[in-house]
C-alpha positions in Angstrom: -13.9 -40.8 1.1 -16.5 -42.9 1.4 -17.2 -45.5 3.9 -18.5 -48.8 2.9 -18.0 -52.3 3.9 -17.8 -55.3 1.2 -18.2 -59.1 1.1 -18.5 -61.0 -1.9 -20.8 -63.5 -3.6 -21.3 -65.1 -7.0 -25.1 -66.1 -8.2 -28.0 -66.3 -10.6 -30.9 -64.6 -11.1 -30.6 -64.2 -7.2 -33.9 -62.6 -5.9 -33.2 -59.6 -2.9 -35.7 -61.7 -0.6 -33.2 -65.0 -1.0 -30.0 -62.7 0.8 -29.3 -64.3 4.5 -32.2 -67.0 3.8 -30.0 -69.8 1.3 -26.7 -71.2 0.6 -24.7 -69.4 -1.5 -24.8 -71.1 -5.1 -22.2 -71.3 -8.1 -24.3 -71.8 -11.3 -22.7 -71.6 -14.6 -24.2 -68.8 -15.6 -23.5 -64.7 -15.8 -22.3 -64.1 -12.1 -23.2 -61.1 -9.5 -20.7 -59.1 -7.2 -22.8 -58.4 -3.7 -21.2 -55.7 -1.7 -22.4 -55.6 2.0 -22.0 -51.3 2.4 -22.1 -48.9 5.5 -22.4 -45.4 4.5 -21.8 -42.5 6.5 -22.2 -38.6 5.9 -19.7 -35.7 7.1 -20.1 -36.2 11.2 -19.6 -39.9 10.8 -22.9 -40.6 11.3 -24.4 -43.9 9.6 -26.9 -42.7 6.7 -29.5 -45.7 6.6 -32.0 -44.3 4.1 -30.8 -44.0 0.2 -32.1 -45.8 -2.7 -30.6 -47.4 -5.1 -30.0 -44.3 -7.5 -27.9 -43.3 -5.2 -24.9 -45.7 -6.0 -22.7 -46.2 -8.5 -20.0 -49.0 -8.4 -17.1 -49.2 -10.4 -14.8 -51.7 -11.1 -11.2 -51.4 -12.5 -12.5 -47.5 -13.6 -15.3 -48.3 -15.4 -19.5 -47.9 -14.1 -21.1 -51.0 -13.8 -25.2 -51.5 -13.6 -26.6 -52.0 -10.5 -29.2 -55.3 -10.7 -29.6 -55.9 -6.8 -30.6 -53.8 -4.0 -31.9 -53.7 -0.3 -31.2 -51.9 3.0 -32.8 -54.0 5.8 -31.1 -55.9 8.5 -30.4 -59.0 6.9 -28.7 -61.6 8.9 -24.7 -62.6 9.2 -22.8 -65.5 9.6 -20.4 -64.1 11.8 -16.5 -65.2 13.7 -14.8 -63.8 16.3 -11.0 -64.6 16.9 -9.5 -63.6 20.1 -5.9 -63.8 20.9 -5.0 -65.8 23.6 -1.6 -65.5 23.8 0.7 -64.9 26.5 1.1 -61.4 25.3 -2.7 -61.0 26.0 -2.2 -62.0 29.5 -4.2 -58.7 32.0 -6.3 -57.5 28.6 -8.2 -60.7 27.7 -11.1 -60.5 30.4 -11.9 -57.3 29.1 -12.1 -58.0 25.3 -14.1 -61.2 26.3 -16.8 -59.3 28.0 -16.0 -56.7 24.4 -16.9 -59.8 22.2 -20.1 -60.4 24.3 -21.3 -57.2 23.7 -21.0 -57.5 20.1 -22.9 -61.0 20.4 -25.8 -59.0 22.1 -26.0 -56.2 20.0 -26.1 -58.8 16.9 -29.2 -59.9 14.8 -30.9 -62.3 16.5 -31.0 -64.2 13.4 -27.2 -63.9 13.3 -25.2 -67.2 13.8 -21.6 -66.8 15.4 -18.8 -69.1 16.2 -15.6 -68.3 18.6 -12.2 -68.9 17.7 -9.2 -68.7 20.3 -5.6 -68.8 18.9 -2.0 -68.5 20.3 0.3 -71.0 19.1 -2.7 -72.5 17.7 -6.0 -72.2 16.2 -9.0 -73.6 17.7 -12.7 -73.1 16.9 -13.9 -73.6 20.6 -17.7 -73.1 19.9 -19.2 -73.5 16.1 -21.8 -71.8 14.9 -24.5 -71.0 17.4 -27.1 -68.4 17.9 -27.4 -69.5 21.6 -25.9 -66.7 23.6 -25.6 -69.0 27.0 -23.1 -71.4 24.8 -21.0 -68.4 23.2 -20.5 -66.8 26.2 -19.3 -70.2 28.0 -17.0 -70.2 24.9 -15.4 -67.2 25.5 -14.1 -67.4 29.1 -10.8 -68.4 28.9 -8.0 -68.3 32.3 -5.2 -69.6 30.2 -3.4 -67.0 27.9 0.0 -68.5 27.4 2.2 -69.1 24.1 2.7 -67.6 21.2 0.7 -65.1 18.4 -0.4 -67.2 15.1 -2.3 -64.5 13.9 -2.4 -64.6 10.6 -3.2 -68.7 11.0 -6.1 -67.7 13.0 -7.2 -65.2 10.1 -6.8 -68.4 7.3 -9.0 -71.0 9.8 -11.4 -68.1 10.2 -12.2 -67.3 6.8 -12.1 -71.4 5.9 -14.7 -72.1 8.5 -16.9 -69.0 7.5 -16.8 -70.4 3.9 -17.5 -74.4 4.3 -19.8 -73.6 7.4 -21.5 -70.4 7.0 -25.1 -70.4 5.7 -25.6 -66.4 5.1 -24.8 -64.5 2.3 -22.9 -61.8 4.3 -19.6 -62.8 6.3 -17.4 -61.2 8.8 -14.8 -62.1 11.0 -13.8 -59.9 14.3 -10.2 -60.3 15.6 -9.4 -59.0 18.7 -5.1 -58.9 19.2 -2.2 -57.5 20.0 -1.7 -57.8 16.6 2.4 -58.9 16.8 2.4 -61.9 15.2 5.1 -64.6 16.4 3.9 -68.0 15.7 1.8 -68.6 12.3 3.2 -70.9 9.7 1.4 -68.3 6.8 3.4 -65.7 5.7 1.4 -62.1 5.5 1.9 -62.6 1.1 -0.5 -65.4 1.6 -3.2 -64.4 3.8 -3.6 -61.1 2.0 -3.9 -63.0 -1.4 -6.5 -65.5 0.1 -8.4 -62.0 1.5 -9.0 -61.0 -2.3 -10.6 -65.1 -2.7 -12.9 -64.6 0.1 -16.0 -63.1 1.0 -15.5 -62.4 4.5 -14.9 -58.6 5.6 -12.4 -58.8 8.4 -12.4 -56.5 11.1 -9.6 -55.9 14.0 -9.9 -54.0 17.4 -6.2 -54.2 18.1 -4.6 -53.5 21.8 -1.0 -53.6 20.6 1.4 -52.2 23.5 4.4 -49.9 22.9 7.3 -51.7 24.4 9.0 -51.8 20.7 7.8 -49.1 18.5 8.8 -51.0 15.2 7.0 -53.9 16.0 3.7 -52.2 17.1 4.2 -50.4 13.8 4.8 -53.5 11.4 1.4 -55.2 13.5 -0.7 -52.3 12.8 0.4 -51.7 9.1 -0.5 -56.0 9.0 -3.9 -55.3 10.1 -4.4 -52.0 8.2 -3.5 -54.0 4.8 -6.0 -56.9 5.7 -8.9 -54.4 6.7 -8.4 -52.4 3.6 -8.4 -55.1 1.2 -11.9 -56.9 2.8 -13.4 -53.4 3.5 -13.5 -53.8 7.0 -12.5 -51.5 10.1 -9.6 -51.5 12.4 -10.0 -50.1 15.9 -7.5 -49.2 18.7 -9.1 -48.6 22.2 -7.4 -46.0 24.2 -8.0 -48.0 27.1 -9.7 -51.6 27.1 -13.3 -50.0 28.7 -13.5 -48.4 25.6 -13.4 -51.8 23.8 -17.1 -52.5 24.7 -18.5 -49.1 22.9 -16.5 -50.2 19.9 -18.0 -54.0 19.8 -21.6 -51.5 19.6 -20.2 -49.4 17.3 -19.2 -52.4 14.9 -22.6 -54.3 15.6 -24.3 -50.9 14.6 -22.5 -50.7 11.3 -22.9 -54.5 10.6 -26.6 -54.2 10.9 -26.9 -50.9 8.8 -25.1 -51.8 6.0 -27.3 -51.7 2.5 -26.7 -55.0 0.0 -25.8 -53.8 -3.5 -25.4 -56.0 -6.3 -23.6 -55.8 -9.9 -23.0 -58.3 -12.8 -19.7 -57.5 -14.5 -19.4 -56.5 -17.5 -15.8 -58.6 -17.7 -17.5 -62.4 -16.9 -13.6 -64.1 -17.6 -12.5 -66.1 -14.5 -8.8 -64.7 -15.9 -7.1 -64.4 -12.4 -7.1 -60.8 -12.7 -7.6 -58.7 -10.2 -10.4 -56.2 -10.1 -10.5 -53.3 -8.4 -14.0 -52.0 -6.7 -15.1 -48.1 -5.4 -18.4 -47.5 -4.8 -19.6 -43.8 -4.8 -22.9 -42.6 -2.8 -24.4 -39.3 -3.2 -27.2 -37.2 -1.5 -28.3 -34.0 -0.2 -24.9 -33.8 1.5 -21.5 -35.3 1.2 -21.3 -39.1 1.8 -18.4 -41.2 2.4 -18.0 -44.7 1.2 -16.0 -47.4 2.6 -15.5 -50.5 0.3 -12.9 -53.7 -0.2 -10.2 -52.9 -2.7 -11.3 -55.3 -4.7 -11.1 -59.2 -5.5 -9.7 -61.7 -7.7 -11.6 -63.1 -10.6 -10.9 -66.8 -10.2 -13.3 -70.1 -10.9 -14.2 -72.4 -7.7 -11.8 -75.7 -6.9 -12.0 -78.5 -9.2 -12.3 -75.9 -12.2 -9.5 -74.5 -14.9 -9.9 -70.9 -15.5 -12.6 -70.1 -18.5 -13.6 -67.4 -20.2 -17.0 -65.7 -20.4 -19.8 -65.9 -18.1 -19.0 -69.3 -16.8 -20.1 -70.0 -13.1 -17.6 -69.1 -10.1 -18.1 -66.5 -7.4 -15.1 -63.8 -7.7 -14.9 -64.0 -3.8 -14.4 -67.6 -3.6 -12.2 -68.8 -1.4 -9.2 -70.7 -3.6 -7.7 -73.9 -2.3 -3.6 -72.3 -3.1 -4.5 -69.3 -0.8 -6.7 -70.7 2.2 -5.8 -74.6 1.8 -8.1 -77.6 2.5 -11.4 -77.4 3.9 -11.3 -80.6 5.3 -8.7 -79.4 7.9 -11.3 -77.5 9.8 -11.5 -78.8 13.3 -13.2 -78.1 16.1 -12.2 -78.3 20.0 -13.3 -81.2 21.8 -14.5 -78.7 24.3 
């Protein structure tokens, strides 16, 4: 199986330079899938240096024509969520300095924001490429309350898509990954994952004091990774949380762009399904997001044809209103 990651975008005659650089646009015209992909061979190691022969991507079964490629280090607008929770109480100092790792490791170009839940969500730094501010952001003495996770999951991928000015999106949450607290139910926030662009990855430090519940959290963050085409990770011990923030940082930054316009333009609702197949001199693995639902912007009725709304869009049913975003007053 192969191993790459996905994020989608909608656009139109969208030039390779233009990735990380604009605004992502909604024209009314034929639209383009973007998958963000990290490949890897049989060791695991990251494979960096295939053209664009080398993929095919399929959607629902059927081979669809490349028409974008690149493989540099383009930039990413970028969240991390950390759990703040009671539950999180002896862990979080650790998985603070694991975040900051990640930060460092990061594109310069890269712009971040920090989100700190328990009970309740709060984007405690916007978007920033100043290290000095994120890492004032992150310290945090007061882990108390509850586990919204999946609320923190919906304000994360709202603020990436109103705020975020790069093509490529991801969100990091570091929990326990027992939620306790959200008002979302796990039906909606894995249908608003197939609306959005942003890959979502976990490292989760989920205890074993009740077996069932550590395995109903980790099957929560399994489905949500799967479906974006991120990566879950569960550190043995919370040292090895830094080498994974690397790890993630290396993959973020190695990842090719590949592009495809759809041979089915209808904004039906439908959802399509995506694999992505590499091949070279040895066997290559591909990780990518299951898929995504074909659905027009807000404001719009569903059309048919190649009528302009990005696949990945985040709908206003799944992820609600933008203009709840808030930020702390901190």
């Amino acid at each position: 199986m192969t191993r790459v990651t996905a994020a989608l975008i909608m656009g139109t005659g969208l030039a390779p330079s233009a990735l990380g650089q604009q605004r992502p646009v909604f024209p009314t015209e034929i639209g383009v899938v973007v998958l963000d992909a990290t490949v890897r061979n049989a060791r695991g190691e990251l494979v960096t240096d295939l053209d664009s022969a080398a993929f095919t991507v399929y959607e629902n079964g059927r081979a669809q024509p490349v028409t974008l490629f690149r493989r540099d280090d383009v930039p990413v607008s970028l969240g991390i969520a950390l759990d703040n929770s009671g539950s999180m109480r002896g862990k979080r100092a650790a998985l603070e300095a694991a975040a900051l790792t990640l930060v460092r490791a990061s594109n310069p170009r890269d712009e971040i924001f920090v989100l700190n839940f328990a009970d309740k969500t709060s984007i405690d730094v916007p978007f920033t490429r100043d290290i000095r501010v994120l890492e004032a952001g992150v310290a945090r003495v007061d882990s108390i309350g509850g586990t919204a996770l999946r609320d923190a999951i919906v304000t994360g991928e709202k603020y990436l898509t109103a705020r975020g000015v790069h093509q490529r999106k991801a969100l990091l949450v570091v929990t326990d990954g027992i939620d306790n607290a959200s008002e979302l139910s796990s039906e909606q926030v894995r249908e608003g994952a197939k609306r959005s662009r942003a890959v979502i990855h976990f490292i989760g430090v989920l205890g074993d004091e009740d077996e069932g519940r550590v395995k109903r959290g980790r099957h929560e963050l399994h489905e949500l990774a799967e479906e974006t085409g991120g990566l879950v990770y569960y550190p043995r011990t919370l040292e090895e949380a830094g080498a994974i923030a690397l790890d993630l940082a290396r993959q973020i930054r190695s990842q090719y762009t590949i592009g495809y316009s759809p041979e089915n333009q209808g904004l039906d609702g439908s959802y399509r399904r995506i694999r992505v197949v590499a091949r070279g001199h040895v066997r290559l693995s591909v990780r990518t997001r299951a898929g995504y639902r074909a659905v027009p912007p807000e404001g719009q009725g569903r059309q048919d044809g190649p009528s302009g709304a990005s696949p990945g869009h985040v709908s206003a049913p799944a992820l609600g209103d933008r203009s709840a975003i808030k930020e702390s007053g901190r």
